[in-house]
Backbone as CSV, one residue per row, in Angstrom:
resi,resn,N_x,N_y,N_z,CA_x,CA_y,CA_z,C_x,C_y,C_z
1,UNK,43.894,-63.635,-24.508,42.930,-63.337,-23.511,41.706,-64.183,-23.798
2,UNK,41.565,-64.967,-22.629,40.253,-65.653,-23.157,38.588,-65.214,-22.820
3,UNK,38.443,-66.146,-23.059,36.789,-65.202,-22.740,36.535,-64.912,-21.485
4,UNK,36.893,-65.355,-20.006,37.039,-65.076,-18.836,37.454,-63.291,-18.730
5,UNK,38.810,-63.912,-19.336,39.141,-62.456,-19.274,38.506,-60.800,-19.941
6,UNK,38.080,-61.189,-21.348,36.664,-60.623,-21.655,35.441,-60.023,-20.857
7,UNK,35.263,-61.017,-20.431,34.086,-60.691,-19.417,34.752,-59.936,-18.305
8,UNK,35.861,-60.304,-17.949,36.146,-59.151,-16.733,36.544,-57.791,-16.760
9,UNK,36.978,-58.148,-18.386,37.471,-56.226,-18.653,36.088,-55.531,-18.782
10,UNK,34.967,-56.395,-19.806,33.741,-55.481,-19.563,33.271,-55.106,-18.384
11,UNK,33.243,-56.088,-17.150,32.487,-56.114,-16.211,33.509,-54.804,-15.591
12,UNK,34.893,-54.788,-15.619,35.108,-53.323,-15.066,34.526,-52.346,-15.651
13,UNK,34.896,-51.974,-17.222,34.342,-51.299,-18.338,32.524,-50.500,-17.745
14,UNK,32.344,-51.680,-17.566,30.750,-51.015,-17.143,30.565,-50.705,-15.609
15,UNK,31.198,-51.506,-14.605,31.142,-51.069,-13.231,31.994,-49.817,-13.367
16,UNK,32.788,-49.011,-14.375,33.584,-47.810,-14.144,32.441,-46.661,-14.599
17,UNK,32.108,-47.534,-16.326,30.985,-46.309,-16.657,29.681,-45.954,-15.300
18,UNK,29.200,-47.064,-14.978,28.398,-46.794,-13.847,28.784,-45.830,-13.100
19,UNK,29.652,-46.475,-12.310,30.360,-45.236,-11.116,30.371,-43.465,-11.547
20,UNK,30.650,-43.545,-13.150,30.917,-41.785,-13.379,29.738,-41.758,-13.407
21,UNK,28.862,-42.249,-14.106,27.777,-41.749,-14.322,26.913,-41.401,-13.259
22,UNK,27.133,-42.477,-12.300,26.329,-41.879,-10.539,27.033,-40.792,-10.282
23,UNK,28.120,-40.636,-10.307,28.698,-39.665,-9.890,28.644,-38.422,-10.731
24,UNK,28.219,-38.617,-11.962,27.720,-37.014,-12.178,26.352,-36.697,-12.022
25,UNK,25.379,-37.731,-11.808,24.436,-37.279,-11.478,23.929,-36.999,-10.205
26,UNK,24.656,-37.500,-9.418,24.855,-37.083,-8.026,25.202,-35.566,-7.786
27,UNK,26.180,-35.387,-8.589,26.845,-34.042,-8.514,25.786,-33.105,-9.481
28,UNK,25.299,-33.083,-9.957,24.289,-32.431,-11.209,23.290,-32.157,-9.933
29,UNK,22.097,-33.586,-9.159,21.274,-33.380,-8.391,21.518,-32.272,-7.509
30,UNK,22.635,-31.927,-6.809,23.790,-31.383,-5.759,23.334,-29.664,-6.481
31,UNK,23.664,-29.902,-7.877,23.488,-27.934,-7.991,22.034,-27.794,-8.494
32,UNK,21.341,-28.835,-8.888,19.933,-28.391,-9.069,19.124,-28.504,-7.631
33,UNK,19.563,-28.605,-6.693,19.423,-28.761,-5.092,19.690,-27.271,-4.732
34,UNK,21.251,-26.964,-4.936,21.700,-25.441,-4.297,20.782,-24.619,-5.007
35,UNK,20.421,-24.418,-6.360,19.602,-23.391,-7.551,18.487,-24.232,-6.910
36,UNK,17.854,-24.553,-6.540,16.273,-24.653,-5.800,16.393,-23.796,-4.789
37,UNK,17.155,-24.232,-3.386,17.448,-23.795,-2.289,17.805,-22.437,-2.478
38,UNK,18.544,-22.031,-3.257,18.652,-20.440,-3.619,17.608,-19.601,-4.015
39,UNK,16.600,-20.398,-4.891,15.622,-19.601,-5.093,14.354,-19.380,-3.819
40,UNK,14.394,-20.714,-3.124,13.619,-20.458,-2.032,14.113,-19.848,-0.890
41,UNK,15.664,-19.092,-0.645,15.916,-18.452,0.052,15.884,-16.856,-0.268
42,UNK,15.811,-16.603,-1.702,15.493,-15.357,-2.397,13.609,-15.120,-2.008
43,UNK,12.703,-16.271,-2.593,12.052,-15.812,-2.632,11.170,-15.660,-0.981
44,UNK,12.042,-16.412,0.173,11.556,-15.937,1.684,12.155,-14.524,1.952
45,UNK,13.274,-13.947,1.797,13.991,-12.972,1.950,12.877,-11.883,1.422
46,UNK,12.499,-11.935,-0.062,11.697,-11.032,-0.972,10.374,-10.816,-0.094
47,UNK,9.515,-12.162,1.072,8.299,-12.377,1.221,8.371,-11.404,2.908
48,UNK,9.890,-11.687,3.189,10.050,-10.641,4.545,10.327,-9.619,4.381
49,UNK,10.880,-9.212,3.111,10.925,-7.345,2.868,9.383,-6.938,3.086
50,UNK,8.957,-7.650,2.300,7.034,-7.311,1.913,5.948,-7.125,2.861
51,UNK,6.860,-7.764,4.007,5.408,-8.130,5.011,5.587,-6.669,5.761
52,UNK,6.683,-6.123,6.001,6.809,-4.882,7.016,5.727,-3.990,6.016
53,UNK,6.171,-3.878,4.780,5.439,-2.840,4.065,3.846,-2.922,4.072
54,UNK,3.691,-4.135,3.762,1.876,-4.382,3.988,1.501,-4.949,4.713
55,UNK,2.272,-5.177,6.183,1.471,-4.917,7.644,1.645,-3.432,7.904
56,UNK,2.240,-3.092,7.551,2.041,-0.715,7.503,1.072,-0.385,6.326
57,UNK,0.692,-1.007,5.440,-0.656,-0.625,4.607,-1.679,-0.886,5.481
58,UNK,-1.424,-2.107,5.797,-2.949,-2.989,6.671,-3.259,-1.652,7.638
59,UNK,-2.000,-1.849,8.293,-2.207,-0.667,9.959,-3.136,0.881,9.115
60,UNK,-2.143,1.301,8.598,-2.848,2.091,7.823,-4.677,2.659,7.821
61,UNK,-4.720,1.307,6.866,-6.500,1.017,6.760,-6.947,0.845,7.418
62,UNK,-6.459,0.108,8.675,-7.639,0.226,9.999,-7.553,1.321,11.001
63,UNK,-6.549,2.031,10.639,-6.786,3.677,11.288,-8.073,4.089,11.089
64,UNK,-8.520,4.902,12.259,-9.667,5.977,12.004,-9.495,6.946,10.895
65,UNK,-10.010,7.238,10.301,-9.536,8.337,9.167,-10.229,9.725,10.429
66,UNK,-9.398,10.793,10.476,-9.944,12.065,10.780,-11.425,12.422,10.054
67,UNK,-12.407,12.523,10.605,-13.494,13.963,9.324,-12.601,14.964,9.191
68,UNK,-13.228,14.727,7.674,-12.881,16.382,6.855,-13.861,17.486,8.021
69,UNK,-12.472,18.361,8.111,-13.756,19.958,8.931,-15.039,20.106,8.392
70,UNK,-15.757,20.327,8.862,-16.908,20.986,7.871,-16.811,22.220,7.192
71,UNK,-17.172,21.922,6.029,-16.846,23.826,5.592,-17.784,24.657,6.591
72,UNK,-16.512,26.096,6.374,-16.873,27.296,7.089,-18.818,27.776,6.413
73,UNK,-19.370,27.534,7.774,-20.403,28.731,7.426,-20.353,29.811,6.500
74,UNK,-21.033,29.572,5.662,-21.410,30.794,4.676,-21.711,32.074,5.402
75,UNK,-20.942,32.848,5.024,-21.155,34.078,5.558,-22.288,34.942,4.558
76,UNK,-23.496,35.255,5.404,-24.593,36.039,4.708,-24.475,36.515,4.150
77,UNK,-24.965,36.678,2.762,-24.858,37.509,1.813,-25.162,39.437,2.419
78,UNK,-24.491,39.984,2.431,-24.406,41.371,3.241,-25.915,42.190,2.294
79,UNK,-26.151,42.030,1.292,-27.328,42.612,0.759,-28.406,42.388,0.778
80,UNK,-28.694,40.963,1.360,-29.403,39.965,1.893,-30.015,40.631,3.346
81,UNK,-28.857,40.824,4.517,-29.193,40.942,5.256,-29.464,42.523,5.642
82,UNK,-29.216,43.430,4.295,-29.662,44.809,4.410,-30.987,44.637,3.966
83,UNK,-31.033,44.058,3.065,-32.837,44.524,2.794,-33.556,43.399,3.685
84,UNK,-33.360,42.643,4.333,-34.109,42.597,5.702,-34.413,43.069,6.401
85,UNK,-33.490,43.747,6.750,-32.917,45.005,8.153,-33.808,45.925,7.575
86,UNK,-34.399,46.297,6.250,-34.976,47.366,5.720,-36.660,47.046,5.809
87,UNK,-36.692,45.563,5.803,-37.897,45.333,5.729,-38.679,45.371,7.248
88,UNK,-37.920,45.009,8.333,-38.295,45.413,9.644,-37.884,46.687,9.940
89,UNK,-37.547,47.291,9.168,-37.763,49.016,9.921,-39.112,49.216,9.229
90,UNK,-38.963,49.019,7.663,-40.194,49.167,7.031,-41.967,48.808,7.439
91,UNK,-41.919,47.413,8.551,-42.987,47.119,8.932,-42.908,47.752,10.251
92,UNK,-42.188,48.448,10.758,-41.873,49.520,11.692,-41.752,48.561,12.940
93,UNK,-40.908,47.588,13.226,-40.232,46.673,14.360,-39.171,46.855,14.331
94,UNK,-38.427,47.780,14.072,-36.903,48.377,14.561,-37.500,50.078,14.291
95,UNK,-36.340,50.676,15.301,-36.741,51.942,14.855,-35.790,52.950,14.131
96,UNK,-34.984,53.809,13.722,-34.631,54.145,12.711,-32.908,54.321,13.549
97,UNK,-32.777,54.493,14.845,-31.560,54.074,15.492,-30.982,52.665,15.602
98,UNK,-32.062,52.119,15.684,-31.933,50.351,15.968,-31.626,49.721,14.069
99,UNK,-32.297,50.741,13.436,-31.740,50.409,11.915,-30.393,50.536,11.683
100,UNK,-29.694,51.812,12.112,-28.686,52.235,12.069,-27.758,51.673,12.690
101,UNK,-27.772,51.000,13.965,-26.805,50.294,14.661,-27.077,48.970,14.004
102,UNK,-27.828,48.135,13.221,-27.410,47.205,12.547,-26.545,46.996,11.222
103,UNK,-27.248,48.131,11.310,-26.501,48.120,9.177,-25.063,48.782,9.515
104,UNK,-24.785,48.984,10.905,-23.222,49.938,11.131,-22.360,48.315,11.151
105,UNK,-23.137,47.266,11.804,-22.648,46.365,12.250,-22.677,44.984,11.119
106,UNK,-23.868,45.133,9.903,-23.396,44.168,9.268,-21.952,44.790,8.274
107,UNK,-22.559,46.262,7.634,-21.013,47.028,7.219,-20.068,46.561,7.347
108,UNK,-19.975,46.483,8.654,-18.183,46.539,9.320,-17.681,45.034,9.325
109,UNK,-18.813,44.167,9.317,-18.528,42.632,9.631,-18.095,42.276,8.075
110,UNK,-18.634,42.919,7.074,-18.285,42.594,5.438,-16.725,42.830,4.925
């Protein structure tokens, strides 16, 4: 084999190594392509679960909130409003019936 021939077995030799070698990195690019594309189809999938939930937080927060009731009126202290009732009979501006029909009526309201 002379040197012609030499040179042509390398020149296959290396036009073959070439070829695999494109060809696995072709094929390598190919699944680090699908494992990209997979993760950016996980992480849109993950970003559309999310949005229903916190566009229903958002909605949420821009609701009116109800007022709290106001608390119930304090109901008068009933001893309070006897020795009042005692003090206007006492300065004699109720009279001792008009005493009696109040104090029948805070009584009964206690």
């Amino acid at each position: 084999m002379g040197l012609i021939g030499g040179m042509a077995r390398t020149a296959v030799i290396a036009g073959t190594a070439t070829a695999v070698s494109n060809r696995v990195s072709r094929r390598q690019a190919r699944r680090w392509q699908q494992q990209a594309d997979d993760q950016y189809d996980n992480t849109q999938q993950q970003d559309q679960n999310a949005q229903p939930q916190y566009a229903q937080q958002q909605y949420q927060q821009m609701q009116p909130q109800a007022a709290p009731p106001p608390p119930p009126a304090a109901a008068p202290d009933t001893l309070e409003q006897l020795k009042e009732l005692a003090e206007l009979k006492n300065q004699g501006i109720l009279t001792q019936a008009e005493f009696d029909a109040q104090k029948a009526k805070i009584l009964a309201a206690s």
